[in-house]
C-alpha positions as CSV (number, residue, x, y, z in Angstrom):
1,X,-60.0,8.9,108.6
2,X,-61.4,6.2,110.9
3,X,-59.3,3.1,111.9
4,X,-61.3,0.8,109.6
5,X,-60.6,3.0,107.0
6,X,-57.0,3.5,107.7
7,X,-56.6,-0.8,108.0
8,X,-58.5,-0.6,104.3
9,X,-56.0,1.4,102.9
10,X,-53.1,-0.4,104.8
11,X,-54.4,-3.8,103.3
12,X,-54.5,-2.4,100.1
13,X,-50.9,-1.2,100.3
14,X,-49.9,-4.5,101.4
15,X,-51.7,-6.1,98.6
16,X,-50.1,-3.9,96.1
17,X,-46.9,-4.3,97.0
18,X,-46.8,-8.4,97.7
19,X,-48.6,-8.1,93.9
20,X,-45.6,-5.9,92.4
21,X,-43.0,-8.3,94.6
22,X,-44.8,-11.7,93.2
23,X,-45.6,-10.3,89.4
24,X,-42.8,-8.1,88.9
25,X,-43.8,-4.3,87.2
26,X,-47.5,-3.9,86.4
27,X,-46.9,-1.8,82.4
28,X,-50.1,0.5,81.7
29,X,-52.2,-0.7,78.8
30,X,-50.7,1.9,76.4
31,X,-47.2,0.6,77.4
32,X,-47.7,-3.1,76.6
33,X,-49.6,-2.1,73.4
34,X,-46.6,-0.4,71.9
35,X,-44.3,-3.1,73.3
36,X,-46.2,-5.2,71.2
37,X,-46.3,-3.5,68.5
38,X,-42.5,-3.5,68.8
39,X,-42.2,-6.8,69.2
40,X,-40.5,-6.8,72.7
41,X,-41.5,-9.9,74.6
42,X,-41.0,-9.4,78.8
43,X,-42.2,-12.1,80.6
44,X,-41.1,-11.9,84.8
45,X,-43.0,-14.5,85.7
46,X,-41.3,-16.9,88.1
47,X,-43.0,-20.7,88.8
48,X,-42.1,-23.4,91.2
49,X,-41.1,-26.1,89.5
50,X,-40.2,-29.9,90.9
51,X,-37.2,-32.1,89.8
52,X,-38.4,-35.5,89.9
53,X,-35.3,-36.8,90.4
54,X,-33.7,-34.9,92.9
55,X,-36.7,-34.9,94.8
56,X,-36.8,-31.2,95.3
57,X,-38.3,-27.7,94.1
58,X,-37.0,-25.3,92.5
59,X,-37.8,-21.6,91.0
60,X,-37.3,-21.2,87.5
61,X,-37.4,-17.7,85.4
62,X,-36.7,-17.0,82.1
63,X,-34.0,-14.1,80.7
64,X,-35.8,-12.1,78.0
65,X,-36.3,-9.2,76.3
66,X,-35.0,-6.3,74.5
67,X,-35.4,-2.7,73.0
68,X,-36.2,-0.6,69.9
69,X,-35.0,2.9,69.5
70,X,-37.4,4.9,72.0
71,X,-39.0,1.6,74.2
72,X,-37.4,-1.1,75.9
73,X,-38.0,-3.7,78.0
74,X,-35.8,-6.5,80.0
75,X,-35.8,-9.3,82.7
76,X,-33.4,-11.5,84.1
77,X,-31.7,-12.8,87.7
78,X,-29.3,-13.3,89.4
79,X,-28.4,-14.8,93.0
80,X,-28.8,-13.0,96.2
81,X,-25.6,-11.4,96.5
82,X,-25.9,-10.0,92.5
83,X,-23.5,-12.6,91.2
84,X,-24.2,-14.0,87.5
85,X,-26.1,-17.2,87.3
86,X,-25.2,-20.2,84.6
87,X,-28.4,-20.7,82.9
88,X,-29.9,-23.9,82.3
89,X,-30.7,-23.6,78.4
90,X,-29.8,-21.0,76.3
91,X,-32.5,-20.2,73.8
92,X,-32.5,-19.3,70.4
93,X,-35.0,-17.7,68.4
94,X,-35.7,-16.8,64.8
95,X,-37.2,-13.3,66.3
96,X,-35.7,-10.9,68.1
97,X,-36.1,-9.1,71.9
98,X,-37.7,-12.6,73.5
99,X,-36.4,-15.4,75.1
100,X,-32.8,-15.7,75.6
101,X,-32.3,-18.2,78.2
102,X,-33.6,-20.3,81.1
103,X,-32.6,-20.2,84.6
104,X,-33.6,-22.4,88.1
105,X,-32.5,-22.4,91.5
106,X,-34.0,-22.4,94.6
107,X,-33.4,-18.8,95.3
108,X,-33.7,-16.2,92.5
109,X,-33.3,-12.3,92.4
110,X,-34.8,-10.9,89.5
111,X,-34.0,-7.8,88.2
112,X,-36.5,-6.2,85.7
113,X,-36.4,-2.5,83.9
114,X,-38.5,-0.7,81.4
115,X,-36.9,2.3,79.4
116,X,-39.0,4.6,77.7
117,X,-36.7,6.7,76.0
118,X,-34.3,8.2,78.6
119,X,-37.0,7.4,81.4
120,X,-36.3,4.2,83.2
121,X,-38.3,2.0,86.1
122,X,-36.3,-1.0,87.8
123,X,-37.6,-2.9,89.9
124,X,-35.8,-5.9,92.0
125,X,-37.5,-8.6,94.2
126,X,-36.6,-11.6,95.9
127,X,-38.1,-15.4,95.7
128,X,-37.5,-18.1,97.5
129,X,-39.7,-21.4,99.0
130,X,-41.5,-21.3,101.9
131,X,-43.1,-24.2,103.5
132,X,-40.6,-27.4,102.6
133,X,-41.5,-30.6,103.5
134,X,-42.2,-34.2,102.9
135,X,-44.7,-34.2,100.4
136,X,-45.9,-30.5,100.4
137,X,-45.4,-28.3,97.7
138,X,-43.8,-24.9,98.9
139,X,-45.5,-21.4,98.8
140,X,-43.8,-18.7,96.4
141,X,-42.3,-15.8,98.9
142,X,-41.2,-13.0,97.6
143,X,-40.2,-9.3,98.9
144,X,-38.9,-6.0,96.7
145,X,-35.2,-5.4,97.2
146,X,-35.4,-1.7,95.3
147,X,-38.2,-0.2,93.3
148,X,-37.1,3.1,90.9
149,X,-39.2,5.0,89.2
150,X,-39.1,7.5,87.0
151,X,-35.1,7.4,86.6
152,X,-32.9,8.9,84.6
153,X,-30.1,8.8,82.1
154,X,-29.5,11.3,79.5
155,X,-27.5,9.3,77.1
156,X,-28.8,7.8,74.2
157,X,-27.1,3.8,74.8
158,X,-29.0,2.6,72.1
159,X,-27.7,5.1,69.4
160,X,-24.6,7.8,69.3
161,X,-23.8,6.8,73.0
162,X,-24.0,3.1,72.7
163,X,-20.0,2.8,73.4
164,X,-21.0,3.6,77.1
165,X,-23.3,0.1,77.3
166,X,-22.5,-1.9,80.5
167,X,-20.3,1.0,82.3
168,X,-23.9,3.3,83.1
169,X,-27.0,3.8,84.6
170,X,-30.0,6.0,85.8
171,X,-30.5,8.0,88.6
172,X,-33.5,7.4,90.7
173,X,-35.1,10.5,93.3
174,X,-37.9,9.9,96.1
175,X,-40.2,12.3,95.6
176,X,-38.7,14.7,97.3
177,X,-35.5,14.6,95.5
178,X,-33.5,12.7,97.5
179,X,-31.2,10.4,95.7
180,X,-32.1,6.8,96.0
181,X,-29.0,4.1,95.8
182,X,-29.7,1.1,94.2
183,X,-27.9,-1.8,96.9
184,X,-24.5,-1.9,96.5
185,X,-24.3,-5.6,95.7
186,X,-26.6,-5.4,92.7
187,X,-24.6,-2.2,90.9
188,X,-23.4,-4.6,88.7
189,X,-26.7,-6.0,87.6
190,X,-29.0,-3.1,87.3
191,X,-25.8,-1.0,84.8
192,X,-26.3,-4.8,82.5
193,X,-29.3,-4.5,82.3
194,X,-29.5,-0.8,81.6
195,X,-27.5,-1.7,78.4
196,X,-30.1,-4.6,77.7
197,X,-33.1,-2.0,78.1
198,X,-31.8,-0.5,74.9
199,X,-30.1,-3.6,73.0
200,X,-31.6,-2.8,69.7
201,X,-32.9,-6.2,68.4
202,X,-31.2,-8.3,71.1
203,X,-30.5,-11.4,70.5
204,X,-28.0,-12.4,73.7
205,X,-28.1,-12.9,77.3
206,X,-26.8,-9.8,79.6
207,X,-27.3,-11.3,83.1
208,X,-27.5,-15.0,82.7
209,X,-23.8,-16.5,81.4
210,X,-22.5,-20.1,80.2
211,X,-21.8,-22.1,83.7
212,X,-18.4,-22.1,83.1
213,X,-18.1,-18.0,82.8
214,X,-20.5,-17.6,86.0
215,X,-17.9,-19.7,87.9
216,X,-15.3,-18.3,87.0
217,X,-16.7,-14.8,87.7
218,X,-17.5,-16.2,91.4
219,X,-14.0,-17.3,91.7
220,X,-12.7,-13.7,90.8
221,X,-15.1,-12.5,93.2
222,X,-14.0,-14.1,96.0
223,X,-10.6,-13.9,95.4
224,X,-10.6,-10.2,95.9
225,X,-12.0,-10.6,99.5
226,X,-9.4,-10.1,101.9
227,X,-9.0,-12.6,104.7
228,X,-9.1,-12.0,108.2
């Protein structure tokens, strides 16, 4: 291969992987046909947004999603050390497996997963601004934390093992079956929103919490760090 050929297909890495990092996971067209057929709406997308008032940007995403017996589908955030975020609306719906709530701040680590049966893909990334200043609106920079494909958990959470929802999750294998560790700090995160790939008609938020719960939670958090 010759070294314009090789900085081709090093440009088109790149490009994939700062679209998978900015988009969140790209679904075939037979997956998002039977997700909506199902009725499960997944929407990653995060957008800079500016608050007039405080004179500043911020990121906002949106917690939704949900599962049917054999598909499901889920995004959410949470900050950069995995901690729960309070959302800024909760949202409620007449349908089912959509929006669930509403979430900014000027860092955000979302965390998304599709389950196709016992076969799950998870995907974390990181955003942030780029480029503050008087009277300039910020670039969108974003990088992948973890990226599993292809994992596995062979319990049915959404039927006759749904008692273990929120205390499991997949393995994920490189290819050449090494085991691959989702970060330590996001544990948490990625086992909720296992249990949201396959809530049934989900109607409720499984990352995103009340303010007062997500400070509270902080609070334990730190409580249990020891002190030097």
């Amino acid at each position: 291969m010759t070294r314009d050929a090789q900085k081709g297909v090093q440009g088109r890495e790149l490009d994939h992987h700062e679209l998978l990092a900015r988009q969140g996971l790209r679904f075939p067209a037979i997956i998002l046909g039977h997700l909506r057929s199902a009725g499960i709406y997944c929407q990653p997308t995060v957008s800079i947004e500016h608050q007039h008032l405080a004179k500043r940007y911020v990121l906002r995403g949106v917690e939704c999603g949900g599962a049917v017996a054999d598909l499901g589908a889920y995004s959410s955030f949470t900050d950069e050390q995995g901690n729960a975020l309070a959302w800024l609306q909760r949202v409620d719906t007449v349908g089912v497996n959509g929006v669930h709530a509403i979430v900014v701040a000027p860092v955000l680590v979302r965390i998304e997963m599709l389950r196709v049966q016992r076969t799950y893909d998870v995907l974390i990334t990181r955003h942030g601004l780029r480029g503050v200043g008087q009277n300039q609106r910020p670039r969108l920079e974003s990088s992948i934390l973890f990226y599993g494909r292809r994992g596995t958990l062979e319990m049915e959470l959404w039927g006759n093992d749904r008692a273990f929802c929120g205390a499991v999750s997949p393995a994920f294998y490189s290819r050449s079956g090494e085991t691959l560790a989702v970060p330590d700090e996001f544990h948490d995160a990625v086992t909720r929103i296992s249990a949201a790939a396959c809530c049934v008609g989900c109607r409720h938020c499984h990352l995103l919490q009340p303010k007062a719960i997500a400070s509270s939670l902080d609070e334990g958090r730190r409580s249990l760090i020891p002190v030097a």
